[in-house]
C-alpha positions in Angstrom: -7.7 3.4 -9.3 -9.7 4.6 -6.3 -10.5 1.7 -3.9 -11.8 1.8 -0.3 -10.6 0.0 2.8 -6.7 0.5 4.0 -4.3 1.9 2.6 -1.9 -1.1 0.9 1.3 -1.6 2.9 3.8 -2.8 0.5 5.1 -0.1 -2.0 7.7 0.0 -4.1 9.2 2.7 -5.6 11.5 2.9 -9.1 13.9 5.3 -9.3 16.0 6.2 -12.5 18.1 8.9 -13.1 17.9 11.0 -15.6 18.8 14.7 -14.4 21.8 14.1 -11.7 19.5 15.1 -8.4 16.1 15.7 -9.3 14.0 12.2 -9.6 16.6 10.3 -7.3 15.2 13.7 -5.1 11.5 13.3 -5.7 11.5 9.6 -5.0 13.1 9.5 -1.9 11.6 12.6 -0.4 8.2 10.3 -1.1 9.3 7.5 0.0 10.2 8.6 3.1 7.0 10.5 3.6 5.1 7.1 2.7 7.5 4.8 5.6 7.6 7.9 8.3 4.4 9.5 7.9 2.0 6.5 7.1 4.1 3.3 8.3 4.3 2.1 5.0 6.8 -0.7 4.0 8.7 1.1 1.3 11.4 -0.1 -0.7 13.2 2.3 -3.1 15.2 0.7 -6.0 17.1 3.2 -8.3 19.6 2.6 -11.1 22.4 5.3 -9.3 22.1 4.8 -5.9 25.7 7.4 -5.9 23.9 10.1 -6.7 21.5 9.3 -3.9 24.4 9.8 -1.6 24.7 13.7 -2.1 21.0 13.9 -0.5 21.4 10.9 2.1 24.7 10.0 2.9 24.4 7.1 4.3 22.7 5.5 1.0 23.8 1.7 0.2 21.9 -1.2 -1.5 20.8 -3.2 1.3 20.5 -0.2 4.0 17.3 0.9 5.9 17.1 4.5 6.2 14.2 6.2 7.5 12.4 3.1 6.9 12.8 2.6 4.0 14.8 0.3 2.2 17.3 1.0 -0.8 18.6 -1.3 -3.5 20.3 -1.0 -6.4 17.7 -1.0 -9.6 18.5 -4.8 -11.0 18.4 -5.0 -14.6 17.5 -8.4 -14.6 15.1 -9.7 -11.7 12.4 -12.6 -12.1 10.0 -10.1 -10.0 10.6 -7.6 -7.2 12.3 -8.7 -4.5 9.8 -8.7 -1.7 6.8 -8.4 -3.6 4.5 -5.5 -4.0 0.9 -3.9 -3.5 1.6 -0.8 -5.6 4.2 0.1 -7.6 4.8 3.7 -8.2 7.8 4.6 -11.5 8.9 8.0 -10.9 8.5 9.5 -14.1 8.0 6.9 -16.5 11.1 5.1 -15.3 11.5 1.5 -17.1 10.9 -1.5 -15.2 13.3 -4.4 -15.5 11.7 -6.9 -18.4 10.7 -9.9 -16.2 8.9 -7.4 -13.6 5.4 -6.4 -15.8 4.9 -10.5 -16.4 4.6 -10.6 -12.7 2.4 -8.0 -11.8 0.1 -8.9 -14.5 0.2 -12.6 -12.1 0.1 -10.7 -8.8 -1.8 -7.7 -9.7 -0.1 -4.5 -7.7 -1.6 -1.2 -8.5 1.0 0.3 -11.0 1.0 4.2 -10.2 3.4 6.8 -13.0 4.2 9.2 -11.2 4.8 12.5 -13.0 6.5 16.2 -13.1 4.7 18.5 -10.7 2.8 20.7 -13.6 0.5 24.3 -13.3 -1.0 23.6 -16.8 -4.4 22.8 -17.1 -4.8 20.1 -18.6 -3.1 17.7 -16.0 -6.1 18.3 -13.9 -7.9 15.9 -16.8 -5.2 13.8 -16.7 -4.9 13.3 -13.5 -5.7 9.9 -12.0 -6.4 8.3 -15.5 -5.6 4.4 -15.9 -4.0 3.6 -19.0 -4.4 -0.2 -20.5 -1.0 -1.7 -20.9 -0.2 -5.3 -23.1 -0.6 -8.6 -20.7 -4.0 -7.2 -18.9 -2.2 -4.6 -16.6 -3.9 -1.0 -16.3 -0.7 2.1 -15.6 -2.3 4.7 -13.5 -1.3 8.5 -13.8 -0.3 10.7 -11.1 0.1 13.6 -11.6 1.4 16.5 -8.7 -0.5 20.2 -9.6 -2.1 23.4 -7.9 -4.9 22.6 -8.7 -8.0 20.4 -5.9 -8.2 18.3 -9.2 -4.8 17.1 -9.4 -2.6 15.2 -7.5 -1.8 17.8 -5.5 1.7 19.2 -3.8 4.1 15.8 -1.8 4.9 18.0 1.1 5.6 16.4 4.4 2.9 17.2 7.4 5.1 19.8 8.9 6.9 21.2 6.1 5.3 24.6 6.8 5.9 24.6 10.5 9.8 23.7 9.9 9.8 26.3 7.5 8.1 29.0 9.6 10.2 28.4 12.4 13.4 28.1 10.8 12.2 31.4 9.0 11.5 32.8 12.8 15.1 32.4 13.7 17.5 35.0 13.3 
């Protein structure tokens, strides 16, 4: 999974919800932080894009928010719209059928990524590529505490918002 050179500029994230807020959450707090902090074209494609709403009001298939660019999750598509360099699935999320035929042709890195964890053994897990039918390779992400895992997605200044909205009375 680790390659050198630039960082690829086309990601796409999947989004499904399973647990009302929390992965429609995750994914768009990092896809944000991947088209505002590193200029990334993101597009975020979930299955409820309503339940996005209660975190960003403005959310619509089709709108640009942030940079980056929501649509509804289409059960059917011949291939993501737009094409990809890296696909990351929050959380094992399904991909429409048509869409692994066409990475396994175009060859995106294909990134799970999973629940933050403090167990042990996700620092061994961490990173691992996992050989899927049709030739592609599912890599694991997983966030932890730990300088062997993924590590915490935080936004650059999290901790300076934090202490300054901490700071005022």
């Amino acid at each position: 999974m680790a390659k050198s050179g630039p960082i690829p500029r086309r990601w796409l994230l999947v989004c499904r919800v399973v647990d009302n807020l929390g992965d429609a959450a995750v994914m768009w707090r990092l896809a944000r932080q991947l088209a505002v902090e590193h200029g990334l074209s993101v597009s975020l494609h979930i299955d409820e894009i309503a339940v996005l709403r209660h975190l960003v009001p403005a959310a619509r298939s089709g709108a640009t928010i942030d940079g980056v660019a929501l649509h509804l999750l289409p059960p059917e598509a011949p291939s993501p719209p737009g094409g990809a360099d890296v696909v990351v699935s929050g959380f094992h999320a399904a991909l429409p059928p048509a869409w692994p035929a066409w990475m396994a042709r175009h060859g995106p890195v294909w990134i799970n990524l999973e629940y933050l964890s403090a167990e042990l053994w996700v620092d061994d897990f961490h990173g691992l590529p996992s050989p899927r039918p049709g030739g592609l390779v599912e890599h694991y992400f997983y966030p932890g505490f730990s300088a062997r895992s993924g590590g915490l997605l935080r936004e650059r200044d999290l901790l300076q918002r934090r202490d300054a909205f901490m700071a005022d009375p």
